[in-house]
N, C-alpha and C positions, 0 to 999 in steps of 0.2 A: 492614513490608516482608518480602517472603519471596523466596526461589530456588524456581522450577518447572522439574521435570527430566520430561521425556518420553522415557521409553527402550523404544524395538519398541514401540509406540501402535499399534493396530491394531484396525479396526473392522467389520462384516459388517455385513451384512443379509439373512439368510437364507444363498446362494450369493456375492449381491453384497459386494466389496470396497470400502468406502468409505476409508477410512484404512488408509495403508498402509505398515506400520515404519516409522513415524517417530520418530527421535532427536532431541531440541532442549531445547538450556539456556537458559532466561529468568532474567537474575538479578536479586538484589537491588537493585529500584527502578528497572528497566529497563524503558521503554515498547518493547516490541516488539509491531508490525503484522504482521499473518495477511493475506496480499493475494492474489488470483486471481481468476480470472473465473468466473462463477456454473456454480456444479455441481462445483467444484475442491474442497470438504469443508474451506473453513474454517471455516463453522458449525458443521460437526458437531463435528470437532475442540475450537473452544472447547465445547459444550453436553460434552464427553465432561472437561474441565479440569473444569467449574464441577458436573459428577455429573449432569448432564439425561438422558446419554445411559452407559450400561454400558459399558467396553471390553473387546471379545472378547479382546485379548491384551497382555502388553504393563506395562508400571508408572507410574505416575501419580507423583509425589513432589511434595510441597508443605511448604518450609522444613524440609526430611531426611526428612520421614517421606512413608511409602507408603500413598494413600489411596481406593487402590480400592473400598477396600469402607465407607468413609467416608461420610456423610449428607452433599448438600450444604451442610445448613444449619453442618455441621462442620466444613467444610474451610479456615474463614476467608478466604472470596472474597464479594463483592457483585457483580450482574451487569447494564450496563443494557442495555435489549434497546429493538431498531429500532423498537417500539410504546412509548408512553408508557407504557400501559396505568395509568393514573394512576384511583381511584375519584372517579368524578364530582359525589355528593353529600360530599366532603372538604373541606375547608378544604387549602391545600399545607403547612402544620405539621401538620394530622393526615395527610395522607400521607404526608408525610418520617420522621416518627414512628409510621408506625403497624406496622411489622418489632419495633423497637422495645418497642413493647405489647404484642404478641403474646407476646415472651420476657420477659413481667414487670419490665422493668427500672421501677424510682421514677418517677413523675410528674415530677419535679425534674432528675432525666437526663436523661430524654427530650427537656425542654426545653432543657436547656446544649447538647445534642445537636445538635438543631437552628437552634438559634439560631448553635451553630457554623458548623454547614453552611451557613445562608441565608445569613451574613454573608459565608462565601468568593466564593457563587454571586451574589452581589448581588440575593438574596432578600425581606431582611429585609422590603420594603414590601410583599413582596404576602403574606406569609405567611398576611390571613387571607380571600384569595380564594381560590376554587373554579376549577377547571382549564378550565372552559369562560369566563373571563375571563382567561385569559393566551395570548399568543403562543405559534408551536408550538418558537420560541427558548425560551420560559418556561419551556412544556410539559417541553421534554428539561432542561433545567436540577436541575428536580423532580425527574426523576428519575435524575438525576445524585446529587442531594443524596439523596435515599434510600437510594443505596448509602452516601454519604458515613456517613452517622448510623450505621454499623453498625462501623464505623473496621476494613474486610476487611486483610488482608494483601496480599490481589491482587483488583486492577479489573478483570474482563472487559466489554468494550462489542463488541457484535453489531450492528455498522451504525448508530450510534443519530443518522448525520446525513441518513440517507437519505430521511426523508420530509418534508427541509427543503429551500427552496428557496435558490438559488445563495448571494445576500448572508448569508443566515443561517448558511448551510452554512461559510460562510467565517469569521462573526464565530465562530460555538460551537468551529470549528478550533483559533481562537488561547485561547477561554476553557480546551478541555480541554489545552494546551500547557501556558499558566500554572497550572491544577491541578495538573498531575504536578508541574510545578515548587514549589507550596506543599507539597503533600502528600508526596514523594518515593514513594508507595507503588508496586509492583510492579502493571505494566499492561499486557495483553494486549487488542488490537483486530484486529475482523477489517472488513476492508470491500474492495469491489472497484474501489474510486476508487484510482489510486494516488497520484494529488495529494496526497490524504487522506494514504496513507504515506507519502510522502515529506516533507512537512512535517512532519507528528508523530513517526515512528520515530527511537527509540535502534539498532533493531535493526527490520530486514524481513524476512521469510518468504514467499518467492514460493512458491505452491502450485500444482500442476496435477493432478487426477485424483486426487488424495489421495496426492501424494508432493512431497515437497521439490523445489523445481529448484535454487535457490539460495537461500544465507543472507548478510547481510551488513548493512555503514550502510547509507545510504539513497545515496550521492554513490558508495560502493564499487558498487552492482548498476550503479550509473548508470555510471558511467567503464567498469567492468570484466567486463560481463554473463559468463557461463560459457557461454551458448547462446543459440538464436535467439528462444528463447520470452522467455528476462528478456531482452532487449534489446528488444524489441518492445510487452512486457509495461509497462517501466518508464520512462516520457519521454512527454511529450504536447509536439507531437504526434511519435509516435512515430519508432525509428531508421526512415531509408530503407534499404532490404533490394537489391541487384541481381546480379545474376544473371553468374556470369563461370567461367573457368576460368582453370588456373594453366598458364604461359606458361616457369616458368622455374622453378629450386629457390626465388625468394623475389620472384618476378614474376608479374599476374595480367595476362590478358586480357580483355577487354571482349565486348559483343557487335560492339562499333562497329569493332573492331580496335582500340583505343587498348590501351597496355600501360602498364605501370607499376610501380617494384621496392618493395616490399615491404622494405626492409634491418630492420626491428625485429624480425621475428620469428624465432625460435630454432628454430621448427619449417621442415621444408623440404618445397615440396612435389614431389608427382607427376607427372611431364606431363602435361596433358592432364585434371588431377583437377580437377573440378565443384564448384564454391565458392560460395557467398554473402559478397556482399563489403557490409559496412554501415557507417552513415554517420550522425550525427546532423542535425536541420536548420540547426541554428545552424552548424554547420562549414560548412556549404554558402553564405558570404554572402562570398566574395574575401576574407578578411582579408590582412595585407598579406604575411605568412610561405606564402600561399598559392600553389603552385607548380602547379596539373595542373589541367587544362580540364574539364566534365562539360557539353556544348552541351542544351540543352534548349528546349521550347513550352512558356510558361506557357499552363493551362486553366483556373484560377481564382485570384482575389487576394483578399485578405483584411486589409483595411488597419485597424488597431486600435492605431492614435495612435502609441507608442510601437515597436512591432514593424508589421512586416508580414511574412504568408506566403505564398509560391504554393505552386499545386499545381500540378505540369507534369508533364512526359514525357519520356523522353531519345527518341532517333530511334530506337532499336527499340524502343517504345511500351512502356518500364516508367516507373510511377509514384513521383515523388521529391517530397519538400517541402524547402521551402527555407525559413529561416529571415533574413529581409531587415534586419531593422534597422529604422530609421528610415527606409527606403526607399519616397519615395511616388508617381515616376514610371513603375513597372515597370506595366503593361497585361496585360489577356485576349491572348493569340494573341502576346504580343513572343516573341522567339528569343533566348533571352540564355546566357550562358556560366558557369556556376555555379564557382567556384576552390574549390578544397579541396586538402588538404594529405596525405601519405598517413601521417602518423601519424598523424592522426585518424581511420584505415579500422581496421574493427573485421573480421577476417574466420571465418567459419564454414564447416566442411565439411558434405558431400551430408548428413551424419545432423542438422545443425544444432549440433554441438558448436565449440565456440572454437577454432579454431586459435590458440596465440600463440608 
């Protein structure tokens, strides 16, 4: 296990700013997820941890020491990346071993080595098939276990459920969960699923543009967004966002004219000051603490046994979803009345920042 300190991180490309003063502590044995939407520089980020990529500015620390200028084969990290890239005339003991070979270790290690590994990953049977015979579950497994055999300090994984589909994506979820759990070792993941992060992470890192928006658990961005990006970013399906202004020092108005007081928050506002008012879907289904109307047309339902969602509209034609429950009567085109409570409103001003 090691502690990773990223202090002023900071990366060019030519003129272009990719990474940008970023501060962040990972500590010992901590899974923390790298999450954003493509082009947000969490790849670059990890490839710049693991040495792939030079940092223009900035200190890199890996268990105290500073390793800038460090080899990555140095730095005691293993990396599995969104391609298997597994050699296809191999047997999966000689690819989980074959890093291994490379740096001389005994024939006799090599194999405790991997026989370690296969036996976590549920390997042992196939050990001595060739990669064009296993599943692309199997596939990523391998090479899961190849970092394994190298027993790194710190796991970096670069996407590596992305070229699986749903059911796999879901079973390999709970396998790398139980790994961090056998292994304790220190883990860095980037992907831009946030299902992905929020089931796996000890620790989140929202990214946008190559800057931190927020840090946090997984239930803390959830419950507590700092802005409109991580609240939007992190919930499937996502907060409903609407559009209001404020009506009183701790009062918002609607487009519809409805009002409603705001008493939780310590901030006071402007008259007249231009808001974003939000909402999750699941707060949107009457529960019984529910006190304030939101009248809406459902435009499409989505019934999925346990849960149901609509997609509708309020009368000044903003789009909200709603989170139904076991609700299997509600129709295309009904007009129904959605109850929500107003401590469950999340509000943001004109910049998108948190009011609280």
């Amino acid at each position: 296990m090691a502690k990773v300190e990223l202090n002023r991180m900071h990366k060019s490309f030519g003129q272009v700013d990719i990474i940008k003063d970023i501060d962040l502590t990972i500590e010992h044995g901590e899974f923390c997820v790298l999450v954003g939407p493509s082009g947000c520089g969490k790849s670059t980020l990890l490839r710049m941890i693991a040495g792939l990529e030079t940092i223009s500015k900035g200190d890199l620390v890996i268990d105290g020491e500073v390793v800038n200028a460090v080899d990555p084969v140095q730095r005691g990290i293993a990396m599995v990346f969104q391609s298997y890239a597994l050699y296809p005339h191999m047997t999966v003991e000689d690819n989980m071993g074959f890093s291994l070979k490379m740096a001389g270790q005994k024939k006799a290690e090599i194999k405790r080595r991997v026989s370690a590994a296969a036996e976590i990953l549920q390997l042992t049977h196939l050990l001595n098939r060739k990669p064009n015979q296993l599943s692309g579950g199997q596939r990523q497994r391998v090479a899961i276990g190849r970092a394994i055999v190298r027993n790194p300090k710190v796991f970096l994984f670069d996407e590596p459920l992305s070229n699986l589909d749903a059911e796999l994506r879901v079973s390999m979820r709970v396998e790398i969960a139980k790994l961090h759990m056998e292994l304790g070792n220190t883990m860095i993941y980037v992907t831009h699923d946030q299902t992905e992060a929020m089931t796996l992470a000890d620790k989140i890192v929202v990214l946008r543009a190559g800057r931190i928006e927020q840090v946090g658990a997984p239930l803390h961005l959830y419950d507590d967004p700092d802005n409109l990006f991580v609240a939007g970013f992190i919930g499937s399906p996502k907060m409903n966002f609407i559009s209001a202004e404020a009506s009183g020092p701790r009062a918002v108005r609607f487009q519809d004219g409805m009002e409603l007081a705001v008493p939780s928050l310590s901030t006071e506002f402007s008259f007249g000051q231009k808001i974003t008012v939000g909402i999750r879907p699941e707060h949107l289904q009457g529960r019984d603490a529910a006190t304030l109307t939101l009248p809406v047309t459902v435009d499409v339902v989505e019934h999925l046994g346990t849960t149901t969602y609509a997609y509708a509209r309020t009368i000044f034609g903003q789009a909200v979803t709603a989170e139904l429950g076991d609700e299997r009567d509600i129709r295309t085109g009904d007009r129904v009345d959605l109850k929500f409570s107003a401590g469950d409103l999340r509000i943001f001003d004109s910049e998108g920042l948190r009011i609280r």
